[in-house]
N, CA, C, O and CB atoms as a CASP TS submission, in Angstrom:
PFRMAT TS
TARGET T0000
AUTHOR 0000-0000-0000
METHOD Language model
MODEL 1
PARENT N/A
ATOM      1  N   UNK     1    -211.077 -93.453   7.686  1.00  0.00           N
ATOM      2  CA  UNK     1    -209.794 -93.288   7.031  1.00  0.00           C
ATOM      3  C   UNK     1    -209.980 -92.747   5.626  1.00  0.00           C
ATOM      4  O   UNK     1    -210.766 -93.254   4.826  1.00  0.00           O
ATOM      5  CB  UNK     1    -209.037 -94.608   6.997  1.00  0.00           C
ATOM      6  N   UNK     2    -209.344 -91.866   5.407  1.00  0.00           N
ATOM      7  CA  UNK     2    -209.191 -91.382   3.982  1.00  0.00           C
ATOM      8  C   UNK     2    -208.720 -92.287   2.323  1.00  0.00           C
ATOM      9  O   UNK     2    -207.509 -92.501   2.376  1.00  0.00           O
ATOM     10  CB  UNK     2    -208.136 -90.375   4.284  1.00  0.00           C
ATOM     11  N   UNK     3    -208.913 -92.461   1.889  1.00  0.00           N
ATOM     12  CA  UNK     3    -208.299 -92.970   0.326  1.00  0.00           C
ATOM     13  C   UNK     3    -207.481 -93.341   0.313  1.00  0.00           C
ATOM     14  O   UNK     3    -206.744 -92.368   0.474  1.00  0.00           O
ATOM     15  CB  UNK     3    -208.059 -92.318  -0.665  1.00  0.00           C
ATOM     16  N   UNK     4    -206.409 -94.846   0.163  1.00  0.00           N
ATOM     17  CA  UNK     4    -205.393 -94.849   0.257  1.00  0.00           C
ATOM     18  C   UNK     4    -204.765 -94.185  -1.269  1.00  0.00           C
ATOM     19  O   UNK     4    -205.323 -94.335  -2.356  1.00  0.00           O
ATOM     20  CB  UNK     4    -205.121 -96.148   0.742  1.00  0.00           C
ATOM     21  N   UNK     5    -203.113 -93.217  -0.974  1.00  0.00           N
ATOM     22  CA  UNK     5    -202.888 -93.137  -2.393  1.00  0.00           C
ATOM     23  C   UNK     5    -202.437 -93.920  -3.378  1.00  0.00           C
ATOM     24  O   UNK     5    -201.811 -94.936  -3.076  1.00  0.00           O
ATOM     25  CB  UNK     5    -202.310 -92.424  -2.544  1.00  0.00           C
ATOM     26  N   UNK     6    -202.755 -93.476  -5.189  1.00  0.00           N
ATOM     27  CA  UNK     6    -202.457 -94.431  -6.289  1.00  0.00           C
ATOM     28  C   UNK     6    -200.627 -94.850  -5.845  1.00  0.00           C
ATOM     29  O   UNK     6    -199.671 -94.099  -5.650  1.00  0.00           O
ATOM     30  CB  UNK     6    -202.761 -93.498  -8.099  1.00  0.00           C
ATOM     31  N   UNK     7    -200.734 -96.240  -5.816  1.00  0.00           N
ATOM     32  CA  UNK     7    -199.525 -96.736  -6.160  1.00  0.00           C
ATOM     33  C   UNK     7    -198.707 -95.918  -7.533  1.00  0.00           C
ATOM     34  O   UNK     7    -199.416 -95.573  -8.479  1.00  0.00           O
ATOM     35  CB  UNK     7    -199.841 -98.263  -6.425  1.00  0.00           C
ATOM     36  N   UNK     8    -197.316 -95.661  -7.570  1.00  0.00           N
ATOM     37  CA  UNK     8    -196.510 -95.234  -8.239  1.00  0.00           C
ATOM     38  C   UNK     8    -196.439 -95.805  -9.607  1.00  0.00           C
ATOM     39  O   UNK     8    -196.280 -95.102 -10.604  1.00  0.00           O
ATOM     40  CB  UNK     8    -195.528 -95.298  -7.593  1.00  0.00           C
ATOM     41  N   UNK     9    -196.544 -96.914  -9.628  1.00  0.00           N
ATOM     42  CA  UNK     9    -196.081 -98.054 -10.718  1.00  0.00           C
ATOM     43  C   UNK     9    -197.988 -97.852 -11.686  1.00  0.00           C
ATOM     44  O   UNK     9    -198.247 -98.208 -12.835  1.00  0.00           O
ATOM     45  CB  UNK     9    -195.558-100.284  -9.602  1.00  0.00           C
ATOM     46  N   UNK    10    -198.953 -97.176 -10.659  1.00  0.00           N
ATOM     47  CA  UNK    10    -200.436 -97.292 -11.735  1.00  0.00           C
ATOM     48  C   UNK    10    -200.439 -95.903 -12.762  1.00  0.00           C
ATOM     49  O   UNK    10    -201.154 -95.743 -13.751  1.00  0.00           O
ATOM     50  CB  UNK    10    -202.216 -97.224 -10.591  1.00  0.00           C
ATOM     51  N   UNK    11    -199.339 -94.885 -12.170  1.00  0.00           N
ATOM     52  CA  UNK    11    -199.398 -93.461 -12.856  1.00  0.00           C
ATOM     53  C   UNK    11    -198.326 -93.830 -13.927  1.00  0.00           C
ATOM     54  O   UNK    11    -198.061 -93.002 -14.799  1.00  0.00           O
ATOM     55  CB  UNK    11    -198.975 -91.988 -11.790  1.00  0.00           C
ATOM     56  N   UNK    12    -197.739 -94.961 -13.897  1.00  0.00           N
ATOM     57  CA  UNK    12    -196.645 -94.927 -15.219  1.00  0.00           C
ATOM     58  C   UNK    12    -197.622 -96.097 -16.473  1.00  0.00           C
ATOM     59  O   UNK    12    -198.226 -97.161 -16.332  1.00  0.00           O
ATOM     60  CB  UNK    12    -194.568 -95.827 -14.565  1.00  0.00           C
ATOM     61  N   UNK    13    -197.332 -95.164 -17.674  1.00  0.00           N
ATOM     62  CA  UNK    13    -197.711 -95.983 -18.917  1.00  0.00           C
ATOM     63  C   UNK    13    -196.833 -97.384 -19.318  1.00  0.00           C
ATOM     64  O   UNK    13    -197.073 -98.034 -20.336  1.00  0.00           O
ATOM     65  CB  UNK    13    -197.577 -94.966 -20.134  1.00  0.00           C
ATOM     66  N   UNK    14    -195.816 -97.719 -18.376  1.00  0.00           N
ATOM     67  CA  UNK    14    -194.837 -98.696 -19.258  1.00  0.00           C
ATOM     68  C   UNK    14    -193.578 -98.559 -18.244  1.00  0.00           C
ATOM     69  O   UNK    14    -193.644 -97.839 -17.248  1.00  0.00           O
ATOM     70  CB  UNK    14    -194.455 -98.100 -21.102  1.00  0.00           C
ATOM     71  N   UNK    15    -192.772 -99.085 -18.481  1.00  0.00           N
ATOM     72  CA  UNK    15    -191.545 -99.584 -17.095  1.00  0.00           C
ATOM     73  C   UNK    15    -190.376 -99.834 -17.788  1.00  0.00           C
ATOM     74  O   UNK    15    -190.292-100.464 -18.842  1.00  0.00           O
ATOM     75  CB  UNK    15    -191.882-101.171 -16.096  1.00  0.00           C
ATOM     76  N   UNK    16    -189.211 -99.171 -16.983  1.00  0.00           N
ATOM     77  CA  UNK    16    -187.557 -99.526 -17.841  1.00  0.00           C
ATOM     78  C   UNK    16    -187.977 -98.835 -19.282  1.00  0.00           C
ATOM     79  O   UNK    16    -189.035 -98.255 -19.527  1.00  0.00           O
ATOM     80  CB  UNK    16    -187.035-101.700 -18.129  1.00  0.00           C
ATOM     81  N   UNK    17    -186.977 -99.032 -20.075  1.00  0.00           N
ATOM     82  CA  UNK    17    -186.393 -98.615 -20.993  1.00  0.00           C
ATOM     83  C   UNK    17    -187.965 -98.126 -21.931  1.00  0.00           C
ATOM     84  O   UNK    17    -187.706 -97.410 -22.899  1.00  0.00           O
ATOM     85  CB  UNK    17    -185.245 -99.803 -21.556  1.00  0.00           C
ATOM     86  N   UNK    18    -188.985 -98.334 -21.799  1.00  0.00           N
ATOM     87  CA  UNK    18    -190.008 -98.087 -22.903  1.00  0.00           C
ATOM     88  C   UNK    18    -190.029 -96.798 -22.359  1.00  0.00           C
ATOM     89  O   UNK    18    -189.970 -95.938 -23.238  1.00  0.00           O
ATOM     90  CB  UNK    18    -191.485 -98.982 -23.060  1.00  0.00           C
ATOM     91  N   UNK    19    -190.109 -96.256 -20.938  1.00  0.00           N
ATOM     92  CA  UNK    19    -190.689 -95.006 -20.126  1.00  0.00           C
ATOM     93  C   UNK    19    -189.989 -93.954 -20.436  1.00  0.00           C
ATOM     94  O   UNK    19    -190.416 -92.856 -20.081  1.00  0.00           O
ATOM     95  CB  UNK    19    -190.674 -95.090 -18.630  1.00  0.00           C
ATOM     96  N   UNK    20    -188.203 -94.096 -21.497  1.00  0.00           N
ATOM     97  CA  UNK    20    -187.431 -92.826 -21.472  1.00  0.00           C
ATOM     98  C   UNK    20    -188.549 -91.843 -22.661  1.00  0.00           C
ATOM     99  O   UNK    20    -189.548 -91.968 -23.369  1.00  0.00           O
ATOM    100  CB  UNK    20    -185.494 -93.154 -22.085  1.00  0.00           C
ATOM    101  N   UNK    21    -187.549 -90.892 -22.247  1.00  0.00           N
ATOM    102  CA  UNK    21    -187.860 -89.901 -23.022  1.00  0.00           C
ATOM    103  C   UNK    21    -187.489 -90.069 -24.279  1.00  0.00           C
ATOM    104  O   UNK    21    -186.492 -90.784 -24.379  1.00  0.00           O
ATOM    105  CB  UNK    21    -187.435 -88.852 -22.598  1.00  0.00           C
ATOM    106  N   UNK    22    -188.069 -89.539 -25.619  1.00  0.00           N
ATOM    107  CA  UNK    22    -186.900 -89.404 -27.025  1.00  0.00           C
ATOM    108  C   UNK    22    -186.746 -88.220 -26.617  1.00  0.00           C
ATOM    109  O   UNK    22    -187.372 -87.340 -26.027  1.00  0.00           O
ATOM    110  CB  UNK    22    -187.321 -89.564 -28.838  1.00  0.00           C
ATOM    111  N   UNK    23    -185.019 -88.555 -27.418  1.00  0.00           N
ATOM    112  CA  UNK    23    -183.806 -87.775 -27.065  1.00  0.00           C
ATOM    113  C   UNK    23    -183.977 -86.137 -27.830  1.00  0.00           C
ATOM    114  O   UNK    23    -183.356 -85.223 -27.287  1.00  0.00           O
ATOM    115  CB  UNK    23    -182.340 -88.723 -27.686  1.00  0.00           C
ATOM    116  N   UNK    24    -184.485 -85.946 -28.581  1.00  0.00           N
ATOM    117  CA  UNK    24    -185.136 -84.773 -29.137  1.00  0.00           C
ATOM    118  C   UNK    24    -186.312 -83.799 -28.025  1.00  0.00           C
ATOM    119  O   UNK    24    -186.328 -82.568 -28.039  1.00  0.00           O
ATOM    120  CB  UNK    24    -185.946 -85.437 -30.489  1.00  0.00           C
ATOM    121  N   UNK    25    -187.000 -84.438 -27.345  1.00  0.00           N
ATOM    122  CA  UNK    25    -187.833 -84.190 -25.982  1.00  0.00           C
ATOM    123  C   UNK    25    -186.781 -83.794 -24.745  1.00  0.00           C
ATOM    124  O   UNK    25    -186.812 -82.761 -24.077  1.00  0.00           O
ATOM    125  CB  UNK    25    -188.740 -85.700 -25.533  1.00  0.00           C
ATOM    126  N   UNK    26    -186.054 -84.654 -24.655  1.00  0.00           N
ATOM    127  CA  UNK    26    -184.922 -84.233 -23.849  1.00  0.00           C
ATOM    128  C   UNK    26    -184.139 -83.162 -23.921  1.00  0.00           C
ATOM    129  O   UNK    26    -183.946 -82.389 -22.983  1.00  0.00           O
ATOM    130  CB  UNK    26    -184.181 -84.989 -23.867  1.00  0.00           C
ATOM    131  N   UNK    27    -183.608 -83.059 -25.140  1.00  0.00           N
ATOM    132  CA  UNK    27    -183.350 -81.851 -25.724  1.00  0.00           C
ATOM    133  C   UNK    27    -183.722 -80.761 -25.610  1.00  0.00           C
ATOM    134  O   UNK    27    -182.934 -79.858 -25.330  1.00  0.00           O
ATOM    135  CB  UNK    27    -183.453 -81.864 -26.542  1.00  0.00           C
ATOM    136  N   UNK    28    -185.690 -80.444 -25.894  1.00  0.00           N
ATOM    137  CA  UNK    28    -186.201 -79.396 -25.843  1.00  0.00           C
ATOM    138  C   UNK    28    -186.412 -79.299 -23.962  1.00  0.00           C
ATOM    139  O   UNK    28    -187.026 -78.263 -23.710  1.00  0.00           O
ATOM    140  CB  UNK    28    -187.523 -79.407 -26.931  1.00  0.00           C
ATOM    141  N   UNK    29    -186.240 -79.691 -23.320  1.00  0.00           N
ATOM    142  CA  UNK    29    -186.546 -80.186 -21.551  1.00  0.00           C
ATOM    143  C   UNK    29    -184.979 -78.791 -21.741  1.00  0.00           C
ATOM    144  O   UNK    29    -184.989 -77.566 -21.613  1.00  0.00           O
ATOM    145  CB  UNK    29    -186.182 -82.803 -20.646  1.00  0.00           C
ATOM    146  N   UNK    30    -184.123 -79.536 -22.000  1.00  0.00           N
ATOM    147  CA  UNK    30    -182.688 -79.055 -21.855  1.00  0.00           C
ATOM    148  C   UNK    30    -182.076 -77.685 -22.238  1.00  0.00           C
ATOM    149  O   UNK    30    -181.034 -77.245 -21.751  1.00  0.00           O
ATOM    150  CB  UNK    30    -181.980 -79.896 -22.539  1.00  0.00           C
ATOM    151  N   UNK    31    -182.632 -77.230 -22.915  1.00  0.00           N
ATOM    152  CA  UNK    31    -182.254 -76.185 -24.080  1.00  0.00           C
ATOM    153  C   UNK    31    -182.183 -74.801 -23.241  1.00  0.00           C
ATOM    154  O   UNK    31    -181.495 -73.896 -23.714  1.00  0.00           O
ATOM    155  CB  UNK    31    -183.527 -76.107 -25.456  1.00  0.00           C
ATOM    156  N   UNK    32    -182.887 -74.591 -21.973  1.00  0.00           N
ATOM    157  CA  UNK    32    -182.694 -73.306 -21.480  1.00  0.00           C
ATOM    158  C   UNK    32    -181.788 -73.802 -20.000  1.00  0.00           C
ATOM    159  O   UNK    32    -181.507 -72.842 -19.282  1.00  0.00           O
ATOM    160  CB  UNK    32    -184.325 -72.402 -21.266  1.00  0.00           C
ATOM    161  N   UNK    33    -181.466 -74.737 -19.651  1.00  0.00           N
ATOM    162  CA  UNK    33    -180.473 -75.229 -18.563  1.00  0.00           C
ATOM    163  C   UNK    33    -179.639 -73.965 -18.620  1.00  0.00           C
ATOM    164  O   UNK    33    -179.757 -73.126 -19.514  1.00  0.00           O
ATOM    165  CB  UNK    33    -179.575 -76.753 -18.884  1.00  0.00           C
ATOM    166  N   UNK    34    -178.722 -73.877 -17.532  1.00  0.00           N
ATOM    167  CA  UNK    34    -177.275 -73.627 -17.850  1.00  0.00           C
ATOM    168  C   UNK    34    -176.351 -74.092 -18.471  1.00  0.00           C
ATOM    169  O   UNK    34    -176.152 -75.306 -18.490  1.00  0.00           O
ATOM    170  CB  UNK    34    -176.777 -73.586 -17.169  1.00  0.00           C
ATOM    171  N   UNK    35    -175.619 -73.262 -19.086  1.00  0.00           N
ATOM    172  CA  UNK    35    -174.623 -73.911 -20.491  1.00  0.00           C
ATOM    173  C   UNK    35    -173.754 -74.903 -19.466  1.00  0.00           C
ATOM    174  O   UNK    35    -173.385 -74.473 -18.373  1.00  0.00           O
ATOM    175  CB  UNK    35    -173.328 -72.436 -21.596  1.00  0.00           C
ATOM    176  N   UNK    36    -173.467 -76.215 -19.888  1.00  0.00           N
ATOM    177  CA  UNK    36    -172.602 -77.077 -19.758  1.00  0.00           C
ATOM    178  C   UNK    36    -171.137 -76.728 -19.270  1.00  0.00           C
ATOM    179  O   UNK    36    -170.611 -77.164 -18.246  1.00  0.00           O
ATOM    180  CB  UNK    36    -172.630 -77.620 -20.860  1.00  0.00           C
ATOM    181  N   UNK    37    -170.382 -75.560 -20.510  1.00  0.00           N
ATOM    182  CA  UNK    37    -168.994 -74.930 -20.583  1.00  0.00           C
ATOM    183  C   UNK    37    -169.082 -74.434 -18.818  1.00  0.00           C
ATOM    184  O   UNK    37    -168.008 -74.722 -18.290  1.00  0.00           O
ATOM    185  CB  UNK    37    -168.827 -73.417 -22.013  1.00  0.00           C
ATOM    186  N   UNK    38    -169.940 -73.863 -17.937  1.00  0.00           N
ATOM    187  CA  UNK    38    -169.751 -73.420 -17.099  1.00  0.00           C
ATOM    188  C   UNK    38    -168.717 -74.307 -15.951  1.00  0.00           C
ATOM    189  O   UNK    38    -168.077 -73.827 -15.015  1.00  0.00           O
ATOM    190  CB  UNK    38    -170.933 -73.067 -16.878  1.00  0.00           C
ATOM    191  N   UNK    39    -168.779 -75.286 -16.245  1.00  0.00           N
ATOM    192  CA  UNK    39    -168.740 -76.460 -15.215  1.00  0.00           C
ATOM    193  C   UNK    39    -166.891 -77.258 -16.116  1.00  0.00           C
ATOM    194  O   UNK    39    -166.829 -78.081 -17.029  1.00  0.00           O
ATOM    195  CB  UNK    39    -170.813 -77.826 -15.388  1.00  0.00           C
ATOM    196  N   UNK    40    -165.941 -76.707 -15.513  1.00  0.00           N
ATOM    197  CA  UNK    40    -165.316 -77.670 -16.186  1.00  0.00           C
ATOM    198  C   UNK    40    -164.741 -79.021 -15.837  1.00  0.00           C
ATOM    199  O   UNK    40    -164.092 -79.804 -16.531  1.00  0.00           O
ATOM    200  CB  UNK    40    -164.546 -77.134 -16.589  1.00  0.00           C
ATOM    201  N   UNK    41    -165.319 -79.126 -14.037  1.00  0.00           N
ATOM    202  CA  UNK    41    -164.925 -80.841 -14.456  1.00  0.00           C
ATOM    203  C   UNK    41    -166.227 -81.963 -14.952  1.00  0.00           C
ATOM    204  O   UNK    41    -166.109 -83.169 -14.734  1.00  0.00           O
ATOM    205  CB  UNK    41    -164.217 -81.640 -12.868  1.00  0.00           C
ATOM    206  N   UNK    42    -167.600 -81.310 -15.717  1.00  0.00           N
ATOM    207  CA  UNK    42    -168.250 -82.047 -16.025  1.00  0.00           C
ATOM    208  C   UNK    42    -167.541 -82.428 -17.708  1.00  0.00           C
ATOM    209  O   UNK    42    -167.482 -81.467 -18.475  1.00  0.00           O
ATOM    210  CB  UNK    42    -169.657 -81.495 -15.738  1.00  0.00           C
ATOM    211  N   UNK    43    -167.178 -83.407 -18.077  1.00  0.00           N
ATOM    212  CA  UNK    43    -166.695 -84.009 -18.779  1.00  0.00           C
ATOM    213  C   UNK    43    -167.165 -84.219 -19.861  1.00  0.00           C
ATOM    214  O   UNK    43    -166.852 -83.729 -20.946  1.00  0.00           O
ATOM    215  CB  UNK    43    -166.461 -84.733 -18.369  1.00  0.00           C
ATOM    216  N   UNK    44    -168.694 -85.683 -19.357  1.00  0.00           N
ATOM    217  CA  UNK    44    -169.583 -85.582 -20.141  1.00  0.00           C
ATOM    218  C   UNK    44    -170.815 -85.250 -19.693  1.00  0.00           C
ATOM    219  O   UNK    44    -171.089 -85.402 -18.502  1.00  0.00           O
ATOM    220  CB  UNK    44    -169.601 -86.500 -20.728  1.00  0.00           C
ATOM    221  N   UNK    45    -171.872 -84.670 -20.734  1.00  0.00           N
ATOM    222  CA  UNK    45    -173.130 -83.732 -19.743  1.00  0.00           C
ATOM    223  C   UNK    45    -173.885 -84.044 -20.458  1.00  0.00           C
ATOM    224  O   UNK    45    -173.783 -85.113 -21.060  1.00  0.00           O
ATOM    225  CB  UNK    45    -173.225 -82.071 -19.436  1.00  0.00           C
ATOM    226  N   UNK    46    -175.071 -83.069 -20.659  1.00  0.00           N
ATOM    227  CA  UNK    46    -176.368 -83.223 -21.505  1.00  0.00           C
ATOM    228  C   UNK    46    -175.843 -83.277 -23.055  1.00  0.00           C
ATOM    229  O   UNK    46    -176.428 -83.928 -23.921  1.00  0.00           O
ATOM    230  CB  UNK    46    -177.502 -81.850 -21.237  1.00  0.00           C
ATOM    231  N   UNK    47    -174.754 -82.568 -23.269  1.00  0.00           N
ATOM    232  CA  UNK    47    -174.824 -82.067 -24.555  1.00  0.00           C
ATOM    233  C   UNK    47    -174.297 -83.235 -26.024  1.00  0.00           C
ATOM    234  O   UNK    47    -174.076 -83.163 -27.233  1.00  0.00           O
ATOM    235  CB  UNK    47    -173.845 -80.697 -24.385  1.00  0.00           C
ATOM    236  N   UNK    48    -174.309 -84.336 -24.813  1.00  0.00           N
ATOM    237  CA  UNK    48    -173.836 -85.707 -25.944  1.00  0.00           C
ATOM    238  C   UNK    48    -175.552 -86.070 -26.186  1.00  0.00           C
ATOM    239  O   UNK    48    -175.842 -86.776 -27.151  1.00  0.00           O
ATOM    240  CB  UNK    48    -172.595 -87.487 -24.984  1.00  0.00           C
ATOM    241  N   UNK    49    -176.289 -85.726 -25.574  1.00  0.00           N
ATOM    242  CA  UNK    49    -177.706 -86.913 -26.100  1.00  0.00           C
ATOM    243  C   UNK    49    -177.535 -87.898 -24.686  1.00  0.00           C
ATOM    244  O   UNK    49    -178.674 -88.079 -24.257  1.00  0.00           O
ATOM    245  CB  UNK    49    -177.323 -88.171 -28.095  1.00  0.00           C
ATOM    246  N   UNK    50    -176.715 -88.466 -23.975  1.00  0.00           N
ATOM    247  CA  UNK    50    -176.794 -89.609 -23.791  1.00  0.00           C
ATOM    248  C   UNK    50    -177.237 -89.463 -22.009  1.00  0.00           C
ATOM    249  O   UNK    50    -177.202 -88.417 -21.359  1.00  0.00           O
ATOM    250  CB  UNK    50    -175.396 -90.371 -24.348  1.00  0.00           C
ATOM    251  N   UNK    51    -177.611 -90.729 -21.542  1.00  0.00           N
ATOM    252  CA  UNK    51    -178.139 -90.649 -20.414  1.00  0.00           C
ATOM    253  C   UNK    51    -177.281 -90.593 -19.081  1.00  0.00           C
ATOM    254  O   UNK    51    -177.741 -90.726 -17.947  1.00  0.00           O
ATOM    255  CB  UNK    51    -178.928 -91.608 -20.437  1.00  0.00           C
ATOM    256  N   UNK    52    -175.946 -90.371 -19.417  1.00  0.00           N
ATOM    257  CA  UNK    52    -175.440 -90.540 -18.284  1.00  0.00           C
ATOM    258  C   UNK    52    -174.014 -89.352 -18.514  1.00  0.00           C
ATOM    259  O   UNK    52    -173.516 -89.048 -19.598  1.00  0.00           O
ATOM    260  CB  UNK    52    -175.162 -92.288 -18.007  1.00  0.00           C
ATOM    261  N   UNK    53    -173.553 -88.792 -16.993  1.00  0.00           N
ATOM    262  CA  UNK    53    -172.612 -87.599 -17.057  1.00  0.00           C
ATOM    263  C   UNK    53    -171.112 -88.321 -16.319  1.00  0.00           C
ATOM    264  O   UNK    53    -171.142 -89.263 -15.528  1.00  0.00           O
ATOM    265  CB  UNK    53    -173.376 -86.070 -16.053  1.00  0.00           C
ATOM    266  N   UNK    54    -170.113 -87.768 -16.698  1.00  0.00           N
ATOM    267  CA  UNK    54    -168.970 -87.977 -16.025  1.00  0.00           C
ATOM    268  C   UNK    54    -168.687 -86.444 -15.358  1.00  0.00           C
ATOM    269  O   UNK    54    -168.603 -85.369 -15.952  1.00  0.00           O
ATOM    270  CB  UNK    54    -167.792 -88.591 -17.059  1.00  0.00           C
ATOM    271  N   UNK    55    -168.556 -86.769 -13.724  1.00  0.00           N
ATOM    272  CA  UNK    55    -167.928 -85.690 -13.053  1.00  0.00           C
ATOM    273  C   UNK    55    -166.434 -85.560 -12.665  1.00  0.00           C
ATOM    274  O   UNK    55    -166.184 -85.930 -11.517  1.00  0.00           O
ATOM    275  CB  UNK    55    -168.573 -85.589 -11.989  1.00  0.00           C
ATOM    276  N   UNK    56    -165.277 -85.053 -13.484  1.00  0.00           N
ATOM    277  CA  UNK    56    -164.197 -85.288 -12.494  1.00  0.00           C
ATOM    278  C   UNK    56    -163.634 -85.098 -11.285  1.00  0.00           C
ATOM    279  O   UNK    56    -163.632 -83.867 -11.283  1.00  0.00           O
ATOM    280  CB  UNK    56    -163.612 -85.088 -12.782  1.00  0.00           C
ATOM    281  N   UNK    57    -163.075 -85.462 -10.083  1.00  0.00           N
ATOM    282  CA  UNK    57    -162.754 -85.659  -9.575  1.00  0.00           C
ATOM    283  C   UNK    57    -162.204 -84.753  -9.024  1.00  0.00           C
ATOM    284  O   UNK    57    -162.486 -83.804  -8.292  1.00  0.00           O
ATOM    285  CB  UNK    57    -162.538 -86.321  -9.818  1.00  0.00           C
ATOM    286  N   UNK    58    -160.735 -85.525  -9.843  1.00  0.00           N
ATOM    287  CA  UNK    58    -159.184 -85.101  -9.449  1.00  0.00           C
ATOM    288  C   UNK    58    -158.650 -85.794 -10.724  1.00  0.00           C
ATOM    289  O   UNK    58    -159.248 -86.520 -11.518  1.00  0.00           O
ATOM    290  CB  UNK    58    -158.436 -85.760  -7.778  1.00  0.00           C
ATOM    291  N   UNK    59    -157.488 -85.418 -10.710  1.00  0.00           N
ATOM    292  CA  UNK    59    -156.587 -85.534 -12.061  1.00  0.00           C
ATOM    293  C   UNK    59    -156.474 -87.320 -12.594  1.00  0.00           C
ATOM    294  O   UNK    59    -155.914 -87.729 -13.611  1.00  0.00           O
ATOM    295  CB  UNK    59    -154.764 -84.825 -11.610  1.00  0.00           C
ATOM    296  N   UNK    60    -157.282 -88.241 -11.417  1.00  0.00           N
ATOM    297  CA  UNK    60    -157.122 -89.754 -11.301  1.00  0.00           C
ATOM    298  C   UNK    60    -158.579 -90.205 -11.512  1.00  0.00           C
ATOM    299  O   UNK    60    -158.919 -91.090 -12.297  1.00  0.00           O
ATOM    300  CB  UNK    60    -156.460 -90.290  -9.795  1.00  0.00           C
ATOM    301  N   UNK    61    -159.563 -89.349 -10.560  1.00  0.00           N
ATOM    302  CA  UNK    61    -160.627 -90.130 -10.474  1.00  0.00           C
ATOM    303  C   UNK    61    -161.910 -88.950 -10.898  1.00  0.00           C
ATOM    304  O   UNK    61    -161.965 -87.739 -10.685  1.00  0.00           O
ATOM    305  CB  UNK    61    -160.671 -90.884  -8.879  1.00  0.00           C
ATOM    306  N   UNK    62    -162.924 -89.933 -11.617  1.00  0.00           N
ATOM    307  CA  UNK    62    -163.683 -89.484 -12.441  1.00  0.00           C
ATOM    308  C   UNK    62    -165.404 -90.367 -11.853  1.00  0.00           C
ATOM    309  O   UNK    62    -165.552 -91.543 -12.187  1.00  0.00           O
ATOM    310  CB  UNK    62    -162.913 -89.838 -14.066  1.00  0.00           C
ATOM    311  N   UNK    63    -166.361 -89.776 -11.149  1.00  0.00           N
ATOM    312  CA  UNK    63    -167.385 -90.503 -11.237  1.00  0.00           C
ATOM    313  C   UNK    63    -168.410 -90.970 -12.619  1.00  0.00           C
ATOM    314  O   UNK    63    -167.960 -90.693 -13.731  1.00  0.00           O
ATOM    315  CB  UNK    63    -167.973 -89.891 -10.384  1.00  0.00           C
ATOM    316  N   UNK    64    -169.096 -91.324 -12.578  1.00  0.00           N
ATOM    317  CA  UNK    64    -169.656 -91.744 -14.182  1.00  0.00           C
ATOM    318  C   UNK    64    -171.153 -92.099 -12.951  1.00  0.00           C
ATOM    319  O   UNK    64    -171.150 -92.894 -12.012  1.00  0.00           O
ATOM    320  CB  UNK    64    -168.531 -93.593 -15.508  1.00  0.00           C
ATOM    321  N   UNK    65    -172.538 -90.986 -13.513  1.00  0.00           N
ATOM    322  CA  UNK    65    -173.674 -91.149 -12.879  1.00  0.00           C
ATOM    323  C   UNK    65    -174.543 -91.254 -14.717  1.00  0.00           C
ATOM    324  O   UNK    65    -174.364 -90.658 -15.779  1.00  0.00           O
ATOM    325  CB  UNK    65    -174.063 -89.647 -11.511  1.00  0.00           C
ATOM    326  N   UNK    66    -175.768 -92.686 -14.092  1.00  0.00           N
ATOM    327  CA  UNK    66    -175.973 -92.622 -15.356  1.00  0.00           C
ATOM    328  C   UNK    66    -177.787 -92.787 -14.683  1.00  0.00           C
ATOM    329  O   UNK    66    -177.809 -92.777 -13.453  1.00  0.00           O
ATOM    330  CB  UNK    66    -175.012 -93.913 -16.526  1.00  0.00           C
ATOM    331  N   UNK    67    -179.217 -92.930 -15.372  1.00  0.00           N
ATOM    332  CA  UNK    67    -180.083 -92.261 -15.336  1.00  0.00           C
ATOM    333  C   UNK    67    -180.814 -93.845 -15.124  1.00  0.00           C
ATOM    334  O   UNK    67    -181.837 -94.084 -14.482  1.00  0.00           O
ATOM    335  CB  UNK    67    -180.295 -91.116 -16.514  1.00  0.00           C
ATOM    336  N   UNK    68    -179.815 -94.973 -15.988  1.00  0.00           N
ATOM    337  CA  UNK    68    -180.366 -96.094 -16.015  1.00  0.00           C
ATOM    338  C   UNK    68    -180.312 -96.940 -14.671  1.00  0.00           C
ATOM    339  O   UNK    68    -180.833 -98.054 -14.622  1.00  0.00           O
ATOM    340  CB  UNK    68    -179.817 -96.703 -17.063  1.00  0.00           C
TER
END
């Protein structure tokens, strides 16, 4: 039998909230994306900093996907 492979959890330095990115890193990750404006029921997107987007819907309902 061959090698079993490295568990997932041995290639990470640290777990939850220590493992994000700084938001400046994210940024430079982000910077050649497609512009945000393209999309108008994304609400909220990359361009707040923050980890999570609102997609709308319909004129009622709004999903909210977040990273955490």
């Amino acid at each position: 039998m061959g090698k079993a492979p490295p568990r997932l959890t041995s290639l990470a330095h640290g777990g939850g909230c220590g493992c994000k990115l700084a938001p400046s890193v994210l940024q430079q990750l982000l910077a050649e994306e497609t512009e945000p404006s393209l999309f108008r029921q994304l609400l909220v997107g990359t361009e707040t900093g923050d980890d999570a987007a609102v997609w709308q819907i319909d004129d009622a309902t709004c999903v909210i996907a977040t990273t955490d």
